[in-house]
C-alpha positions as CSV (number, residue, x, y, z in Angstrom):
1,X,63.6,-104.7,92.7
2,X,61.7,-104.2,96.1
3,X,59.9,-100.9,96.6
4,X,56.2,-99.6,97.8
5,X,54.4,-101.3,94.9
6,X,56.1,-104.6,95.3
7,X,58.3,-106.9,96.5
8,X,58.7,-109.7,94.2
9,X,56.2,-110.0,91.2
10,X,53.4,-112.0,89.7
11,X,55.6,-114.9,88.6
12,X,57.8,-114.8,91.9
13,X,56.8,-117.0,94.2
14,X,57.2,-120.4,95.0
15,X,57.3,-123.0,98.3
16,X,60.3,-121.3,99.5
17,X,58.5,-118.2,100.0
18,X,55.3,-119.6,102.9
19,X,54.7,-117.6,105.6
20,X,56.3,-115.0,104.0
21,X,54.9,-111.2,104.3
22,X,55.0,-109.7,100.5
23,X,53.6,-107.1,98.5
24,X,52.3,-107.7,94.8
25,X,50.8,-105.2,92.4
26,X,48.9,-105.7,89.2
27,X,45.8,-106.8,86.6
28,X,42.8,-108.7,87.9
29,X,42.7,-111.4,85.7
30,X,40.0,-113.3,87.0
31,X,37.9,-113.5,90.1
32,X,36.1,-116.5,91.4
33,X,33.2,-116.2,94.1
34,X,32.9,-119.5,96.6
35,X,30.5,-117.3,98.8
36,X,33.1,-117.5,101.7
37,X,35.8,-116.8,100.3
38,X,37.1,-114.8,97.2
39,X,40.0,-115.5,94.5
40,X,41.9,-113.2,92.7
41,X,44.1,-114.3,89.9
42,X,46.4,-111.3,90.2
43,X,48.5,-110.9,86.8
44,X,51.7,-108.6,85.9
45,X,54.2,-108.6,82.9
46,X,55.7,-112.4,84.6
47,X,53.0,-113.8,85.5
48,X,49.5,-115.0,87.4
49,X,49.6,-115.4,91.4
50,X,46.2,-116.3,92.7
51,X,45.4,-114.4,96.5
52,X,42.6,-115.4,98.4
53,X,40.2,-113.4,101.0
54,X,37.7,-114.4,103.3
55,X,34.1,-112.5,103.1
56,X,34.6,-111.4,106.8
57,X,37.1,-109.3,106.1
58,X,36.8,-105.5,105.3
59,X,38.4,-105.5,102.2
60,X,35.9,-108.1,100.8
61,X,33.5,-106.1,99.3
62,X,36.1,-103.7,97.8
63,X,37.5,-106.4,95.7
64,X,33.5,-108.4,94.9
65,X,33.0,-105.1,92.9
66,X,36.0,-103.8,91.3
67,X,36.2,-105.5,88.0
68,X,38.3,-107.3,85.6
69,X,41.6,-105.5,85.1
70,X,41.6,-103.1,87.7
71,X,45.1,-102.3,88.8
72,X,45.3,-103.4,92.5
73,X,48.2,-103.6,95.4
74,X,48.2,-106.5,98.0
75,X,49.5,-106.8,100.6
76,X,49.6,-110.6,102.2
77,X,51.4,-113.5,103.4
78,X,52.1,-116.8,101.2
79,X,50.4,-119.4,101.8
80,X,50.9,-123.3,100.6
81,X,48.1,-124.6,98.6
82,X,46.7,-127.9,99.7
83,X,47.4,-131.2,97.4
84,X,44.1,-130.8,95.3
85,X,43.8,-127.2,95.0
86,X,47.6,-126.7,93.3
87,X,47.4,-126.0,89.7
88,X,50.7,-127.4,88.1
89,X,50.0,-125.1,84.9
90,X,51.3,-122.3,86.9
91,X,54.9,-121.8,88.2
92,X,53.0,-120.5,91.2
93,X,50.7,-122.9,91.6
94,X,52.1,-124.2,94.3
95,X,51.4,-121.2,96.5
96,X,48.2,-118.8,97.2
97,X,48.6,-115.3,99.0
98,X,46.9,-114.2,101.7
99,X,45.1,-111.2,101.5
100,X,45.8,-108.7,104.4
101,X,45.1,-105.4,102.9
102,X,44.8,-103.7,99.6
103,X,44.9,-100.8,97.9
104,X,42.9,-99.6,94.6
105,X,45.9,-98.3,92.0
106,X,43.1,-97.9,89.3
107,X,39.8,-99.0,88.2
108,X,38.9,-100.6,85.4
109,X,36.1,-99.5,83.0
110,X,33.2,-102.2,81.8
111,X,35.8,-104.2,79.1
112,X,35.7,-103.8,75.0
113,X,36.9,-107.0,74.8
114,X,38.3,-109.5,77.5
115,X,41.9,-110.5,78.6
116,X,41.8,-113.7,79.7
117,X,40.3,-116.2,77.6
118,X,41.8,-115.2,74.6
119,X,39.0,-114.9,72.5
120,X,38.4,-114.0,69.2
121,X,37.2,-110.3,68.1
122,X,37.4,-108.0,65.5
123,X,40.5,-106.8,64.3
124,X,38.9,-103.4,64.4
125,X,38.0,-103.3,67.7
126,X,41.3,-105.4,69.1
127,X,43.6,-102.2,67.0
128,X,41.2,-99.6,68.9
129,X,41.8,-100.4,71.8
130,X,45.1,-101.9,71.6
131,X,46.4,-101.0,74.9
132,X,44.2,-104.2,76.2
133,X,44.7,-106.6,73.3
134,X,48.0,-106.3,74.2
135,X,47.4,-107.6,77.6
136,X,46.4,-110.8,76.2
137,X,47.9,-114.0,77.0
138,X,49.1,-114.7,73.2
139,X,49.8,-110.7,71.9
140,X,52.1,-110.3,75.4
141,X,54.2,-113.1,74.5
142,X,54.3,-112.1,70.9
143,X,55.9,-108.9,71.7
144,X,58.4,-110.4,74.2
145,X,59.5,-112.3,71.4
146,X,60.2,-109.9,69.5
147,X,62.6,-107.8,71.8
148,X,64.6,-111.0,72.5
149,X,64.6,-111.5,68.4
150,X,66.2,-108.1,68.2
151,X,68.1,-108.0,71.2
152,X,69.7,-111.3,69.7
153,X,70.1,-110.2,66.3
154,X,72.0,-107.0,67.5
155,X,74.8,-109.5,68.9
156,X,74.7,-111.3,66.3
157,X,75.9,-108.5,64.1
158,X,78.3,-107.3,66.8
159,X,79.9,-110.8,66.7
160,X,80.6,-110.0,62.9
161,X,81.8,-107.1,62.8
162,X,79.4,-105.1,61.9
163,X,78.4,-101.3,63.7
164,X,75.4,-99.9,63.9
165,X,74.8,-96.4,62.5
166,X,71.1,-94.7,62.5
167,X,70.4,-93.3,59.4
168,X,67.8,-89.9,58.5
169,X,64.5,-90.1,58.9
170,X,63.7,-86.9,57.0
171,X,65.3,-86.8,53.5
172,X,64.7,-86.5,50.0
173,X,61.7,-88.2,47.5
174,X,63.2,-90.4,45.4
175,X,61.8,-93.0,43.0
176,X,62.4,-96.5,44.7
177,X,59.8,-98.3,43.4
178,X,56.7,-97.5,46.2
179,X,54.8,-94.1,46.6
180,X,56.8,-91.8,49.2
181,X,55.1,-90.5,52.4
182,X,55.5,-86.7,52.5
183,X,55.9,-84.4,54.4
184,X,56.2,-80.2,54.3
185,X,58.6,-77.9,55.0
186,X,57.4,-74.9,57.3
187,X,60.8,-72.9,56.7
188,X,60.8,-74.2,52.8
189,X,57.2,-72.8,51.2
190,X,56.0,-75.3,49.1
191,X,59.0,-77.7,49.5
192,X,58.7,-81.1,50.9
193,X,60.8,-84.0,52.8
194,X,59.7,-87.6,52.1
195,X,60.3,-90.2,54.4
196,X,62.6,-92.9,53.7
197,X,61.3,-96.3,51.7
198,X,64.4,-97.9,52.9
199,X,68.3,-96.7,53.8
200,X,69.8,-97.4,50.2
201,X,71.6,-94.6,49.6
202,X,72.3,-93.7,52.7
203,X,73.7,-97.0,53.6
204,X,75.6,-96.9,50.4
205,X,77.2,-94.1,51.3
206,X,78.7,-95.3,54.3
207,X,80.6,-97.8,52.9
208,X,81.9,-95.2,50.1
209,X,82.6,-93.2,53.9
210,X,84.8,-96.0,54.5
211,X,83.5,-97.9,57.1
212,X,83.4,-101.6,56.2
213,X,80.3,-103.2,57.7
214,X,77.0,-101.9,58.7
215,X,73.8,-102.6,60.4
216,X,70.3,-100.9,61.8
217,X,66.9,-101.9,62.7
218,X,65.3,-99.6,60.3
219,X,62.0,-97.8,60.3
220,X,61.0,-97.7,56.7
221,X,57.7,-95.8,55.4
222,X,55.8,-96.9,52.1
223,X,52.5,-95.4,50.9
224,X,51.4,-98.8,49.3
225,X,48.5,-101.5,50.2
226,X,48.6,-103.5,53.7
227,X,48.0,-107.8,53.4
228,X,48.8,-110.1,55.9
229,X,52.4,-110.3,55.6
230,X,52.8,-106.5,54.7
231,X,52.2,-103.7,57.2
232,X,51.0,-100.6,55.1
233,X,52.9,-97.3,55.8
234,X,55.4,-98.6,58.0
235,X,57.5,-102.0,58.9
236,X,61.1,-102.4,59.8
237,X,64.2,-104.2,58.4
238,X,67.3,-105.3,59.8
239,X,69.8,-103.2,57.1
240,X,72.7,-104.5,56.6
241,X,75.4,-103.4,53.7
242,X,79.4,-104.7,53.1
243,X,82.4,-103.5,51.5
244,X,84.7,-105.1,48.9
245,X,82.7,-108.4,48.6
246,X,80.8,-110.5,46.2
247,X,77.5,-112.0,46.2
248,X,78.4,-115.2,48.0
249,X,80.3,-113.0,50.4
250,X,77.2,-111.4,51.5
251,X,75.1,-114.8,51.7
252,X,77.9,-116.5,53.7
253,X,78.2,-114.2,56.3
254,X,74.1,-113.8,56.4
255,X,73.3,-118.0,56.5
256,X,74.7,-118.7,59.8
257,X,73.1,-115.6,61.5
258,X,69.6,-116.9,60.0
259,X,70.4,-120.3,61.1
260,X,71.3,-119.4,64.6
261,X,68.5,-116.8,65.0
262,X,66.0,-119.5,64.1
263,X,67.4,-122.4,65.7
264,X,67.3,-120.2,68.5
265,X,63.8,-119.0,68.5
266,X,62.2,-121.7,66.4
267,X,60.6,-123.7,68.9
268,X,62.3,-126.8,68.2
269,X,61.3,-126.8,64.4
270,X,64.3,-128.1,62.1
271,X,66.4,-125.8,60.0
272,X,67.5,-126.8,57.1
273,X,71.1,-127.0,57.3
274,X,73.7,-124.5,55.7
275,X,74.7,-123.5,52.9
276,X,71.0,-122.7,52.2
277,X,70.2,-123.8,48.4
278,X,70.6,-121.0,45.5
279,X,67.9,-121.7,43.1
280,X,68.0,-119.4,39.9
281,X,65.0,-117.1,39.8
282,X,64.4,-118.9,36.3
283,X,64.4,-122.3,38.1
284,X,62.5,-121.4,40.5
285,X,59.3,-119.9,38.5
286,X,59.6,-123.4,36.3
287,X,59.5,-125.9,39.5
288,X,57.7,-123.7,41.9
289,X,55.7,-121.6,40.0
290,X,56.7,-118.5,42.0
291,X,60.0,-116.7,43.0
292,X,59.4,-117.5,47.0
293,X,58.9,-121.3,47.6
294,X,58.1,-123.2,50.4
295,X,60.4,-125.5,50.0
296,X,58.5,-127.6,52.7
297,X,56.6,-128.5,49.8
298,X,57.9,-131.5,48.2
299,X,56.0,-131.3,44.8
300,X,57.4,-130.0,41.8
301,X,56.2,-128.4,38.8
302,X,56.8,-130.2,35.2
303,X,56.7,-128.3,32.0
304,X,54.5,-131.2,29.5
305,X,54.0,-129.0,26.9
306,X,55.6,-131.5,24.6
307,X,53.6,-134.0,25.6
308,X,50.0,-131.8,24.8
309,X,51.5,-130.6,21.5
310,X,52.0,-134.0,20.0
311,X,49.8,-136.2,17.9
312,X,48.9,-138.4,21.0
313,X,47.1,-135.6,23.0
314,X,43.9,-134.6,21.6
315,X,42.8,-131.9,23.8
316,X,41.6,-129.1,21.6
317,X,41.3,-126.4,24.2
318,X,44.8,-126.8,25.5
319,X,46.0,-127.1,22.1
320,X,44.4,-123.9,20.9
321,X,46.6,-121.7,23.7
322,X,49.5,-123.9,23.0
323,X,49.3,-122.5,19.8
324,X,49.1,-118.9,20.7
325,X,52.6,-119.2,22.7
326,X,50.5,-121.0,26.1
327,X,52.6,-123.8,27.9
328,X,51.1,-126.6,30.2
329,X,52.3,-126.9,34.0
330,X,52.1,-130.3,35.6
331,X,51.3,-130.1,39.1
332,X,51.8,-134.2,40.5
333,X,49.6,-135.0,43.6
334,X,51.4,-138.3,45.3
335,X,49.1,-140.6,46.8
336,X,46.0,-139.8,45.6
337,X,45.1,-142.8,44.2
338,X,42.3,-143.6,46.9
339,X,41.2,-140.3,46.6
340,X,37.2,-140.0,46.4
341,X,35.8,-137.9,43.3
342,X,34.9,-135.2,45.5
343,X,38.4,-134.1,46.4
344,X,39.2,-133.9,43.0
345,X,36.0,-131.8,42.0
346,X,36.6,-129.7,45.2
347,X,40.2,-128.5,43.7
348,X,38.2,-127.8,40.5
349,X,35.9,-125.4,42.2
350,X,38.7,-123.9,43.9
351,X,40.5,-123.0,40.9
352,X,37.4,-121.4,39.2
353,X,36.7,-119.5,42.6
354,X,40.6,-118.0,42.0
355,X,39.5,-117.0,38.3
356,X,41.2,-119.9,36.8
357,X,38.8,-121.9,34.2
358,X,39.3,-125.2,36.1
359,X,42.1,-127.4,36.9
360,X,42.5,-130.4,34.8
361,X,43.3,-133.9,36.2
362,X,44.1,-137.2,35.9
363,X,44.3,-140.2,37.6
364,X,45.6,-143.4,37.1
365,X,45.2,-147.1,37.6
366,X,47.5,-150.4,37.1
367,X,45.7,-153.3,34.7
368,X,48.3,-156.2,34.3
369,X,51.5,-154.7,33.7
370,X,49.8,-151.7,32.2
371,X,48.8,-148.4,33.9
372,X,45.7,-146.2,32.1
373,X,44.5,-143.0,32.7
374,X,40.9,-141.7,34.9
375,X,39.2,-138.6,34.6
376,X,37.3,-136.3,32.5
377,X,40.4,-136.0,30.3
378,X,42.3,-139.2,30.2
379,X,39.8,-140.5,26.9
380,X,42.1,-137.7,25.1
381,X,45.4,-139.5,25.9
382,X,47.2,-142.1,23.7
383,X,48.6,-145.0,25.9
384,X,52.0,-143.4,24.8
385,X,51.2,-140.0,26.1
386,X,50.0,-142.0,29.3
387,X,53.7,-143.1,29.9
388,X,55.4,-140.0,29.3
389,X,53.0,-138.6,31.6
390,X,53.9,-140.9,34.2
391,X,57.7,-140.6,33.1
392,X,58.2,-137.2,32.7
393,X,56.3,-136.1,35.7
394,X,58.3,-138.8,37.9
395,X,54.9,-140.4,39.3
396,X,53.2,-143.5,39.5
397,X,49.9,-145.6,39.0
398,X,49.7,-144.6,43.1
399,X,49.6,-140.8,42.3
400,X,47.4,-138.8,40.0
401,X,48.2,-134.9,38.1
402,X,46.6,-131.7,37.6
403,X,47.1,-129.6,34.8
404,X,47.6,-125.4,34.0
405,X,47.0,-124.4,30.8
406,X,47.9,-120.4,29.9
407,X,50.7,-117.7,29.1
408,X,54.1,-118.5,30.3
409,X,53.8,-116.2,33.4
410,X,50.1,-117.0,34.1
411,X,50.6,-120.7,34.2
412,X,53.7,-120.4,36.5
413,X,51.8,-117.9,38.9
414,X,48.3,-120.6,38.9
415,X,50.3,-123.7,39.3
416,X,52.8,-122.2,41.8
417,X,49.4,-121.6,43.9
418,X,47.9,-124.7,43.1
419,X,50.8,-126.7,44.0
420,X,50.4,-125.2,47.8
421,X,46.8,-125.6,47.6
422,X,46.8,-129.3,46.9
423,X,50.0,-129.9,49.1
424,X,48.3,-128.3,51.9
425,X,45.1,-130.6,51.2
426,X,46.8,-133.8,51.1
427,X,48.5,-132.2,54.5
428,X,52.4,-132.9,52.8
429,X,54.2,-129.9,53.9
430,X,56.4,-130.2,57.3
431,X,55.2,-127.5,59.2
432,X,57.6,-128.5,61.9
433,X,60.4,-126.8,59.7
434,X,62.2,-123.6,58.6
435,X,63.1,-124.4,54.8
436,X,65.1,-121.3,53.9
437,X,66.5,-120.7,49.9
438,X,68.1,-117.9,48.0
439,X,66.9,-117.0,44.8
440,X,69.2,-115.5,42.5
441,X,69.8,-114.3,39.0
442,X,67.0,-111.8,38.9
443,X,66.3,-110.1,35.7
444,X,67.4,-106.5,35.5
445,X,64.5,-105.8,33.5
446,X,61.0,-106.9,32.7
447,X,58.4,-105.3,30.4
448,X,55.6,-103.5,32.3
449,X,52.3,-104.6,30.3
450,X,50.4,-101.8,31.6
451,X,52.7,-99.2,30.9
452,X,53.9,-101.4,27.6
453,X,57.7,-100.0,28.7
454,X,60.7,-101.3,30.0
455,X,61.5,-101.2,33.4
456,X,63.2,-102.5,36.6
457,X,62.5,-105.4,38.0
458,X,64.0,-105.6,41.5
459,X,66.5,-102.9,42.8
460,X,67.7,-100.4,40.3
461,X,70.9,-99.7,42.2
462,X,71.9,-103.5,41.5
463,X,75.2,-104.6,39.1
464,X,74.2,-105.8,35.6
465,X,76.0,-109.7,35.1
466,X,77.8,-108.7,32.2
467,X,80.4,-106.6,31.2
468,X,79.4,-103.4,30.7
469,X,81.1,-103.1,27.3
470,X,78.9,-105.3,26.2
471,X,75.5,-103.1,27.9
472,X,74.3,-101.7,25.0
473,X,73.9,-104.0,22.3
474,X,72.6,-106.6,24.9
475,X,68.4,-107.0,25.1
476,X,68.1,-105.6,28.6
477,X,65.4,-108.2,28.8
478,X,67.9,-110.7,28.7
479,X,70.1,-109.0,31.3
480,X,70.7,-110.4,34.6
481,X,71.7,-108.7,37.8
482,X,73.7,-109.3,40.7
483,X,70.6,-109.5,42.9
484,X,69.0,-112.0,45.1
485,X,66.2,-112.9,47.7
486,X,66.3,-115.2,51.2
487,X,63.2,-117.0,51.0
488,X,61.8,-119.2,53.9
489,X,58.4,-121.4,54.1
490,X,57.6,-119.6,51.0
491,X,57.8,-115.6,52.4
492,X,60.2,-113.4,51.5
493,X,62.2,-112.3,54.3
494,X,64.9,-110.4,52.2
495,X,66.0,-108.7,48.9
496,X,69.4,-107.7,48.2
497,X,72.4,-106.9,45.7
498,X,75.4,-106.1,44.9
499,X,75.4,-103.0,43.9
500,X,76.3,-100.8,41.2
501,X,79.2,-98.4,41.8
502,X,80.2,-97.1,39.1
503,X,78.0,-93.6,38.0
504,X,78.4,-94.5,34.5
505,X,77.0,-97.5,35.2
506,X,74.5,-96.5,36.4
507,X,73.6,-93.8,33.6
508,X,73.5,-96.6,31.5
509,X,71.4,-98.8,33.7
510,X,68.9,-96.1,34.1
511,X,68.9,-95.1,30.1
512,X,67.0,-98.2,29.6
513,X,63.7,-97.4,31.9
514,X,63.9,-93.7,30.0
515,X,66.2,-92.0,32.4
516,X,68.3,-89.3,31.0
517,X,71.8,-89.2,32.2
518,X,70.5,-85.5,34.1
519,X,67.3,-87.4,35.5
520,X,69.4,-89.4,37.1
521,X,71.8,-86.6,38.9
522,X,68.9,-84.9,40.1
523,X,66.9,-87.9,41.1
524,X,69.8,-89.2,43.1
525,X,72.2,-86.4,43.0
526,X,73.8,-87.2,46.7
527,X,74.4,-91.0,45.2
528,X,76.0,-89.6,41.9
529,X,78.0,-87.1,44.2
530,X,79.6,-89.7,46.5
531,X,80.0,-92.6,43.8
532,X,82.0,-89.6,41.6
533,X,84.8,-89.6,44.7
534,X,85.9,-93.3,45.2
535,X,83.7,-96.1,45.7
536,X,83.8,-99.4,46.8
537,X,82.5,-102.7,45.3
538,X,79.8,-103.1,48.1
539,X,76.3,-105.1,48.6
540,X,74.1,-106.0,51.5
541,X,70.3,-106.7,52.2
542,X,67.2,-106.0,54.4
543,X,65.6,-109.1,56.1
544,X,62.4,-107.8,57.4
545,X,61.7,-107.8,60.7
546,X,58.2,-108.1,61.2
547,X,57.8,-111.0,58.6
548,X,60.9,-112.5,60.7
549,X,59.0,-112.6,64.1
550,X,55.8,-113.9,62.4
551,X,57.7,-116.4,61.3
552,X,59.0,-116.9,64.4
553,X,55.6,-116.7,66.5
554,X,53.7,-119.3,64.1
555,X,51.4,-116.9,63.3
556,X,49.5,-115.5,59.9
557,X,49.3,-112.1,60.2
558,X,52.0,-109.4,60.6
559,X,50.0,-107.3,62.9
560,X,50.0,-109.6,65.9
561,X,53.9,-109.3,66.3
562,X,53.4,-105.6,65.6
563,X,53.1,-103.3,69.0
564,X,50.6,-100.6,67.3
565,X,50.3,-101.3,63.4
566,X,47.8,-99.5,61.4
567,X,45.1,-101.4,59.8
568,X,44.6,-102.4,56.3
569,X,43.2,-99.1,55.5
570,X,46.3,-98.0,57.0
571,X,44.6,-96.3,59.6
572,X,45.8,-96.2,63.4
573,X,42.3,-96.7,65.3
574,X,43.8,-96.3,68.9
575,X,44.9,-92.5,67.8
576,X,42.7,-92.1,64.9
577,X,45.0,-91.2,62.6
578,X,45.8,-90.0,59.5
579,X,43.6,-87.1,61.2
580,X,42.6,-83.2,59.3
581,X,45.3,-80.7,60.2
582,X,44.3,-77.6,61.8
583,X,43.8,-74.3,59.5
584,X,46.7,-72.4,61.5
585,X,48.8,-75.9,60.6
586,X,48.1,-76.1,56.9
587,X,48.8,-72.0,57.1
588,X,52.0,-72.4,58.7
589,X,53.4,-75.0,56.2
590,X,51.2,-72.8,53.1
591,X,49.2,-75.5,52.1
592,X,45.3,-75.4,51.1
593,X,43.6,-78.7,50.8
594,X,41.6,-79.7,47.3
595,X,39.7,-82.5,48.4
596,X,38.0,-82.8,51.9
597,X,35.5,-85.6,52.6
């Protein structure tokens, strides 16, 4: 599009285009000084073109003292570059422009931080003034790839069938499992809206409306702690829910959208082809340690605690928590055998760093036809023990194994993360891959130690796997659920279910987490309401977005694929808030604040 600011952009111009007259408009990126002559790398959302002017000419001096990332117009003819002077890394490299006039659009303030370079700064100061950090090099092509990602993912669900509906934003508090964000009603005294965790019920109720299939980009607002793969207060999720299907249903039509989007947008990293592998959530805590593997991982965690309970292990410490219900995790380390003492120790240190009291090893080495065991615990092993060692944990004299030693859950969590830590350390994990899995067979239930009660473990909405004749007089701790997670490179991009339909069901689901059956009709009374006329068997899921494009981008953090996130404090320091309400505010909505600091 041509008009007064421009007539072709900053990533426009090429051989093709000498000794034409054209207008550009943007950023100074960079200027370089040769005393005679000036250069100006001029940059807009496409792209750098570099313009030139001489010191004789009146618009010299304009340019020497405007700074970096003034907005300017030029106006100039292209020029060709000579043979030494083209810079290749540019698409317009080939080309300069000739400066002929300008005009000042707006001037730049002394910089907080700089745009080109792409330095490193403080978070803090790159989320105060985001405006510029966006600018960057890195953060600008970040959030193009996210658009695209969307853009895509929106055909995608076109192409099967599914519509997209917008769901409220203002509706009811209910208990979903994270701390609702508020908010008060002006023509309701002293009643309040909450903003929605996620679209569960409402998205239920469209399929009970009878439309089949179903899609948004969802805003979704949680009052809980931000960490680098979780925005606190708000993140977004591709909801998606079916009618009349079963669990495979759902991760059948799902697989090929993932394995398109990613192929697509992956960089030329491999996929793992489909169908994806369904690991039990069971499974999946006893070889990975955890219920989101990276499956780029090859190792694999062994249960031994046979092996430390028997007569030829005489490790007394390990023994002692065998004996109060512990379990030993065997984390095998391939090719370690050359390994100096020092890595070894290192690992040790780590693990007391993460609160663990060490981590246990051996090593091993081949005499004749017999392999023996190295290390600070091998004297406590029995030849025999050796080989079962060796045998059980599918190794050889070439590898060596570390060792977890707790309570069920708090050896799976340790060895889970020590199994990435050492894979990561003996640099065995294909990072030129997406490894996606789906974990299923959650637990309904799980016992809350803190609370010492009952209570859900995933999505309370979710069918029970059993019939529900047989509900009651089955140990809902022993119940599983229709319920199930896409995992890839170890992050979990999705949860999802089938769901429960059925309000009696769900009465009974609920009765086991302390829920009376009129808890549950006024904690979800517009669920009860439309379940009680006709529902169908339904399910879906929520892939999260951001996590998706951080995936996507190769980076760490879900804040730099985020336009304006707040911080971990979940504050917003580009509009600084959460910020006091005004005294006419808090009068209008009749509230009076307790606690002002």
């Amino acid at each position: 599009m041509s008009n007064k600011y421009r007539t072709h952009n900053c990533n426009e111009l090429r051989k093709n285009h000498v000794n034409s007259d054209v207008v550009l408009s943007g950023w100074i990126n960079k200027k370089r000084d040769h005393g005679n002559l000036l250069f100006i790398d001029l940059r807009d959302h496409f792209g750098i073109t570099q313009c030139v002017i001489e010191n004789k000419d009146k618009n010299f001096k304009v340019l020497e003292k405007l700074k970096p990332e003034s907005v300017i117009l030029i106006v100039g003819s292209v020029v060709k570059r000579s043979k030494e002077t083209e810079n290749k890394e540019l698409k317009t490299g080939m080309i300069e422009v000739k400066i002929e006039n300008i005009d000042v659009l707006s001037e730049a303030n002394e910089l907080p931080l700089p745009v080109f370079g792409e330095q490193s700064y403080p978070e803090e100061i790159r989320l105060k003034y985001r405006f510029i950090d966006l600018r960057r090099n890195e953060m600008h092509k970040n959030i193009n790839l996210r658009s695209k990602i969307l853009a895509y993912i929106r055909a995608k669900m076109a192409d099967n069938n599914f519509l997209e509906f917008q769901t409220p934003i203002l509706t009811a508090s209910s208990p979903e499992g994270a701390r609702d964000f508020l908010v008060p009603s002006r023509v309701h005294p002293g009643k309040f809206y909450a903003l929605p965790q996620a679209p569960q019920q409402f998205k239920q109720m469209i399929m009970i409306s009878g439309f089949d299939r179903y899609f948004q980009i969802a805003p979704c607002f949680r009052d809980e702690d931000g960490r680098a793969d979780r925005s606190p207060g708000e993140h977004y999720q591709l909801d998606m829910e079916m009618s009349f299907v079963e669990q495979e249903d759902v991760l059948k039509t799902v697989e090929p959208i993932f394995f398109d989007l990613f192929k697509e947008f992956g960089n030329g990293k491999k996929v793992n082809n489909i169908p994806f592998p369904r690991i039990k959530y069971k499974d999946s805590l006893d070889k990975y340690g955890t219920d989101k593997p990276d499956l780029r991982n090859p190792i694999e965690l062994v249960n031994v605690t046979k092996i430390f309970k028997s007569k030829d292990v005489n490790l007394k410490i390990f023994k002692d928590i065998i004996t109060k219900g512990g379990i030993v995790k065997a984390i095998p380390a391939p090719n370690t055998f050359s390994k100096p003492r020092s890595f070894f120790d290192s690992l040790n240190n780590w693990a007391i760093k993460e609160g663990a009291s060490g981590l246990a090893y051996i090593t091993f080495e081949k005499s004749g036809d017999k392999i023996n065991g190295k290390g600070p615990i091998a004297k406590f092993f029995s030849d025999k023990s050796i080989s079962e060692l060796l045998k059980e944990c599918k190794i050889s004299e070439k590898d060596s194994v570390f060792f977890v030693c707790n309570k069920e859950n708090e050896a799976n969590n340790f060895a889970g993360i020590a199994r990435q830590k050492i894979a990561e350390e003996l640099k065995i994990i294909n990072t030129n891959s997406f490894k996606f899995c789906w974990i299923t067979d959650y637990p309904m239930y799980e016992f809350d130690e803190k609370e010492k009660k009952i209570d859900f473990s995933h999505n309370p909405f979710s069918m029970p796997q059993l019939d529900m004749k047989d509900f009651d007089k089955t140990d809902p701790l022993k119940i599983l659920a229709y319920q199930y997670d896409l995992v890839c490179n170890g992050y979990e991009l999705s949860s999802g279910a089938i769901r429960n339909h059925i309000p009696e069901y769900l009465f009974k689901v609920f009765s086991k987490v302390g829920y009376s059956k009129e808890n549950v009709k006024k904690n979800f009374s517009g669920m009860i309401k439309a379940l009680s006329y006709g529902a169908p068997p339904h399910g879906g899921m929520a892939p999260g977005i951001d996590r998706i494009v951080m995936l996507l981008a190769n980076q760490k953090n879900i804040r730099e694929v985020t336009l304006f996130p707040l911080n971990q404090n979940a504050e917003d320091l580009l509009m600084e808030a959460p910020s006091e309400a005004t005294e006419k505010q808090l009068k209008e909505l009749n509230i009076k604040t307790t606690n002002k600091n």
